[in-house]
C-alpha positions as CSV (number, residue, x, y, z in Angstrom):
1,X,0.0,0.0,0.0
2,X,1.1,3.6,-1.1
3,X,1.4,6.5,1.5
4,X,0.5,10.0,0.5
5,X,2.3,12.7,2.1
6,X,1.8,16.3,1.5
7,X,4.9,18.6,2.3
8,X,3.9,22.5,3.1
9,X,5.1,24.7,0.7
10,X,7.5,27.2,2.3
11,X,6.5,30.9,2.9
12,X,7.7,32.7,0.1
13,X,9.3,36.1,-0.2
14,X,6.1,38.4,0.4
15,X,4.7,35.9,3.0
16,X,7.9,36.0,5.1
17,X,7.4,39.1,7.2
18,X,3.9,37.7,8.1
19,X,4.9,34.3,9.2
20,X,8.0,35.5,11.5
21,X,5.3,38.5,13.0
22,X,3.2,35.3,13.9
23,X,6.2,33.7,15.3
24,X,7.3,36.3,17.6
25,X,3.3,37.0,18.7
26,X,3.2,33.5,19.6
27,X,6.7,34.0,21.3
28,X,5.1,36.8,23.2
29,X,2.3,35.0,24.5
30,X,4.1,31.9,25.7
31,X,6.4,33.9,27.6
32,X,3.5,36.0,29.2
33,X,1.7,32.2,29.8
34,X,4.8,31.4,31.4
35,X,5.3,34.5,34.0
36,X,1.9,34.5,34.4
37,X,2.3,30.7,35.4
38,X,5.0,31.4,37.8
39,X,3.3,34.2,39.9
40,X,0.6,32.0,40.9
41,X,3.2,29.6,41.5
42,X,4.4,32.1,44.0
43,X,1.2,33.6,45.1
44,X,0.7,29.6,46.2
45,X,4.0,29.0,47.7
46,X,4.4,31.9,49.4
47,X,1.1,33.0,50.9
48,X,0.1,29.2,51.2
49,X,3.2,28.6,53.5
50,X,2.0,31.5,55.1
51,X,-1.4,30.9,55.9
52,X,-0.2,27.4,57.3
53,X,2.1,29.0,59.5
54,X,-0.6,31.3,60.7
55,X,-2.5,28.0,61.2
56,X,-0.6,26.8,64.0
57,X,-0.2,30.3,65.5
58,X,-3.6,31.0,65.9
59,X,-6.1,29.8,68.8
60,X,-7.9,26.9,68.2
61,X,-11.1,29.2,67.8
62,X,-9.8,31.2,64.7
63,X,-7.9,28.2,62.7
64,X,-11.0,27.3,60.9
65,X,-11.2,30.4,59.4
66,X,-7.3,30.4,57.9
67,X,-8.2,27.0,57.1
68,X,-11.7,28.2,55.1
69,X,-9.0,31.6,53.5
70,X,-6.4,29.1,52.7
71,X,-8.6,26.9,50.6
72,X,-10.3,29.9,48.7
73,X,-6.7,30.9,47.9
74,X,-6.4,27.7,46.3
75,X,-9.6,27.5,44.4
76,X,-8.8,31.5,43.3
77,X,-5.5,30.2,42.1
78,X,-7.1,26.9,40.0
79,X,-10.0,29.3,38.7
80,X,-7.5,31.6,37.4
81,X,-5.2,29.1,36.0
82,X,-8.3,27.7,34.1
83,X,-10.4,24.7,33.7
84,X,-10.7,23.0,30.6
85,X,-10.4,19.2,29.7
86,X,-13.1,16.7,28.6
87,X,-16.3,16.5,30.7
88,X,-15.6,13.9,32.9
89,X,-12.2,15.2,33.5
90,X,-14.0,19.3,34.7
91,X,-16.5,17.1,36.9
92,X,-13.2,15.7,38.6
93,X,-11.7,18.9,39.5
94,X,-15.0,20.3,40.8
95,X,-15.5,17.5,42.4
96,X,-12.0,17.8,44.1
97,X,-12.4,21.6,45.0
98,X,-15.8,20.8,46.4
99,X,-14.7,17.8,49.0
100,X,-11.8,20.1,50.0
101,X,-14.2,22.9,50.6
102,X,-16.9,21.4,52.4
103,X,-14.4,19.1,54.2
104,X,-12.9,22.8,56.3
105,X,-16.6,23.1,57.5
106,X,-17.2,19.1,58.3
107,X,-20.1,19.3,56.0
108,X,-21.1,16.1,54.8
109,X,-21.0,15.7,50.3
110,X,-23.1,13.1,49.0
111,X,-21.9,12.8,44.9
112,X,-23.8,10.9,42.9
113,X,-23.0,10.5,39.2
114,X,-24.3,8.1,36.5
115,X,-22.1,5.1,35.5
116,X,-22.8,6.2,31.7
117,X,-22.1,9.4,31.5
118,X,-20.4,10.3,28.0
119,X,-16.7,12.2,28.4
120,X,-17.0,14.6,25.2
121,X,-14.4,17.2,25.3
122,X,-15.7,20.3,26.4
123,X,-13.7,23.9,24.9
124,X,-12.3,26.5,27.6
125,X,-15.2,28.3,27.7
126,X,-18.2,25.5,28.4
127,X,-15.4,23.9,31.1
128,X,-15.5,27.5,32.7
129,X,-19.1,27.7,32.6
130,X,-19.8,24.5,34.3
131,X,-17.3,24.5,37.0
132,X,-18.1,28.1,37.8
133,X,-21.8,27.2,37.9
134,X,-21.4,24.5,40.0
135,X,-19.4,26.4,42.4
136,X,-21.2,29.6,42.8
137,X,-23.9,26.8,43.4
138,X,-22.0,25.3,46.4
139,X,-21.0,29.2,47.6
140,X,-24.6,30.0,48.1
141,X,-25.4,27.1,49.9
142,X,-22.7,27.5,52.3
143,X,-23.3,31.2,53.1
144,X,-27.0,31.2,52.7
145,X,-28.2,27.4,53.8
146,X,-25.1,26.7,56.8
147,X,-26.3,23.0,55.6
148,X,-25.2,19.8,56.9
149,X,-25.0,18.0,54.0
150,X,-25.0,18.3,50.4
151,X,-25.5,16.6,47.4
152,X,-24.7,16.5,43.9
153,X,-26.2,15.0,41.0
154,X,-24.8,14.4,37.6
155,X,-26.9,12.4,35.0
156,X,-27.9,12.5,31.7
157,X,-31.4,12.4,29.7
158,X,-30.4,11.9,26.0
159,X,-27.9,14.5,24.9
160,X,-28.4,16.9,27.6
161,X,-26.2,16.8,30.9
162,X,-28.3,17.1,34.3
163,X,-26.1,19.0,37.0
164,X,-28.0,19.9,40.8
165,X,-26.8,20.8,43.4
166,X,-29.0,20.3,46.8
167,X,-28.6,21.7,50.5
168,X,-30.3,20.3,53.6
169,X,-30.5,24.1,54.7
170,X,-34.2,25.9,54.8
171,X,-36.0,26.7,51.3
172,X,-36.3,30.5,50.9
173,X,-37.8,31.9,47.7
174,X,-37.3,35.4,48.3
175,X,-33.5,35.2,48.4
176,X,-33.6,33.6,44.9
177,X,-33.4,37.0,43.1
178,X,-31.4,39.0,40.8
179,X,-28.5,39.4,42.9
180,X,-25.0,39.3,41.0
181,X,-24.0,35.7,41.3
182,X,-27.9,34.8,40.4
183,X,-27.6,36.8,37.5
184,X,-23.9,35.3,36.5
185,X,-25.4,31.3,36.9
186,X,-27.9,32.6,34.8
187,X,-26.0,34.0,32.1
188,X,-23.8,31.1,32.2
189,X,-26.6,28.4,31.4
190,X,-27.2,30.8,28.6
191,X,-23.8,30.1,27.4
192,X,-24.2,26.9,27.5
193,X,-27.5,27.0,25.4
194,X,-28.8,25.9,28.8
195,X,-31.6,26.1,31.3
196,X,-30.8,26.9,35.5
197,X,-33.8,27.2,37.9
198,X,-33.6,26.8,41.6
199,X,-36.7,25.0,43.5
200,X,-37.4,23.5,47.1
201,X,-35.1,20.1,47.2
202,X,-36.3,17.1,48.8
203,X,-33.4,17.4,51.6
204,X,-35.7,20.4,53.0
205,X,-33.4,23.3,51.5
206,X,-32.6,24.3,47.9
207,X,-32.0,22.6,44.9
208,X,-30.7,24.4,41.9
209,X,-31.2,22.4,38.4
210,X,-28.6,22.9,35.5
211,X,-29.9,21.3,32.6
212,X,-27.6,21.7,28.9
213,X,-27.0,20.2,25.7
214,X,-23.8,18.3,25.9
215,X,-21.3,18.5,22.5
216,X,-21.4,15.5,20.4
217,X,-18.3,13.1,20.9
218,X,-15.7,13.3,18.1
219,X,-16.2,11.1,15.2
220,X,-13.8,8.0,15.5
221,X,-11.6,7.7,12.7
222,X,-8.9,5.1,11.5
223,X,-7.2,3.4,8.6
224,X,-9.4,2.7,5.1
225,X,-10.1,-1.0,4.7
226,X,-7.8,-2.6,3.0
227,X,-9.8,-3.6,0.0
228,X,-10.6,0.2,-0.2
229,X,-8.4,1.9,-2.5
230,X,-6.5,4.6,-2.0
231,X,-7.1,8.1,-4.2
232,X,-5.3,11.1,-4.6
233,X,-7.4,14.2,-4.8
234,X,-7.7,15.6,-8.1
C-alpha cells in the first residue's frame, strides 16, 4: 500500500514578514503564559506557606477560618489558571475543590454520578461555565443554607447533561433573586444554550437544576479498509 504525504510549501518572499510577525506573537504569548504561570506559583508557595504558619499560630477558635482563606486561595488560584479538559475530566476537578471545601466546615457531600455518562471534550469556555456554575452553586449554599449536607447529582437524559446541586438548609424563595451571582449562573446556562432554575429540594433546602446540551463526541476515525483503494485528490 502507497502513502501519501503532503509537504507544506514554504512561505515565500512576500509571505515571510507575516509568518516570522506570527512567530514572535506567539513568542510573546508563551512567555507571558509562562510569567503568568510562575506568579501564581508564588502567590501559592508563598502566601500558602504563610497561611499554614498562621494556622498553627492561631487559637484553636480562629484556625477554621485560615483554614476556610487558605482553601479559597487555592480555588482563586485553580479558577484563574483555568479549567478545561473533557467532561468527565471538569467534573473531577469540581468534584475535588468541592470535598476540600466542604471538608474545612465538616459538611457532609453526597456525589452521585451516572455510571454512563459520555466524556466529550468540552472547549475553555463550556469547562469554565460549568465549574463556575457549580461552584457559585455550592457558595450560596454555604453562606445562605449553613447546611449539613450536600448533594450533587450528575446524569444525563439523552444528549443533555443534568447537573443539581442540593442543600439540607431551609428553602427561601425570596433570596432567589437577581442578585450578582444569580444573575452570573444565569448568564452562564445561557452560554451553554442551557436552562438553570432553583426550587425547594427534597433534603428540605434548595435545589438548583442545570440542565444543557452536551457536545457531540468526536467522530472516530482510522485506517481505510484494505480492499478500499486509495485516491489522490484531483
Amino acid at each position: 500500500m502507497k502513502h501519501w504525504f503532503v509537504r507544506p510549501r514554504p512561505a515565500t518572499n512576500a509571505q515571510a514578514p507575516a509568518v516570522a510577525e506570527l512567530h514572535q506573537q506567539l513568542a510573546v504569548v508563551q512567555a507571558v503564559e509562562l510569567e503568568r504561570k510562575r506568579i501564581f506559583d508564588d502567590l501559592h508557595d508563598d502566601i500558602g506557606s504563610a497561611l499554614l504558619t498562621l494556622l498553627h499560630r492561631v487559637p484553636a477558635s480562629e484556625q477554621q477560618l485560615v483554614r476556610e482563606i487558605l482553601q479559597d486561595l487555592r480555588g482563586i488560584l485553580a479558577r484563574e489558571r483555568g479549567v478545561e479538559g473533557t467532561l468527565l475530566e471538569v467534573l473531577a476537578q469540581l468534584r475535588d475543590e468541592t470535598e476540600q471545601r466542604l471538608l474545612t466546615r465538616a459538611i457532609e457531600l453526597q456525589w452521585q454520578q451516572a455510571d454512563d455518562l459520555p466524556d466529550p471534550p468540552l472547549d475553555r469556555a463550556q469547562a469554565m461555565h460549568l465549574f463556575r456554575i457549580g461552584r457559585e452553586s455550592v457558595t450560596n449554599a454555604l453562606r445562605h443554607a449553613a447546611p449539613a449536607r450536600l448533594r450533587i447529582v450528575v446524569d444525563r437524559v439523552g444528549g443533555d447533561l443534568i447537573f443539581e446541586v442540593t442543600d439540607d438548609g431551609r428553602f427561601d424563595p425570596a433570596r432567589i433573586g437577581d442578585g450578582r451571582g444569580t444573575r452570573s449562573m444565569r448568564s452562564r446556562a445561557d452560554e451553554l444554550h442551557g436552562d438553570i432554575h432553583w426550587q425547594q429540594g427534597t433534603l428540605g433546602g434548595t435545589k438548583v437544576h442545570l440542565r444543557f446540551p452536551l457536545p457531540a463526541a468526536p467522530a472516530t476515525t482510522g485506517c481505510p479498509p484494505a480492499s478500499t483503494p486509495a485516491t489522490l485528490p484531483p
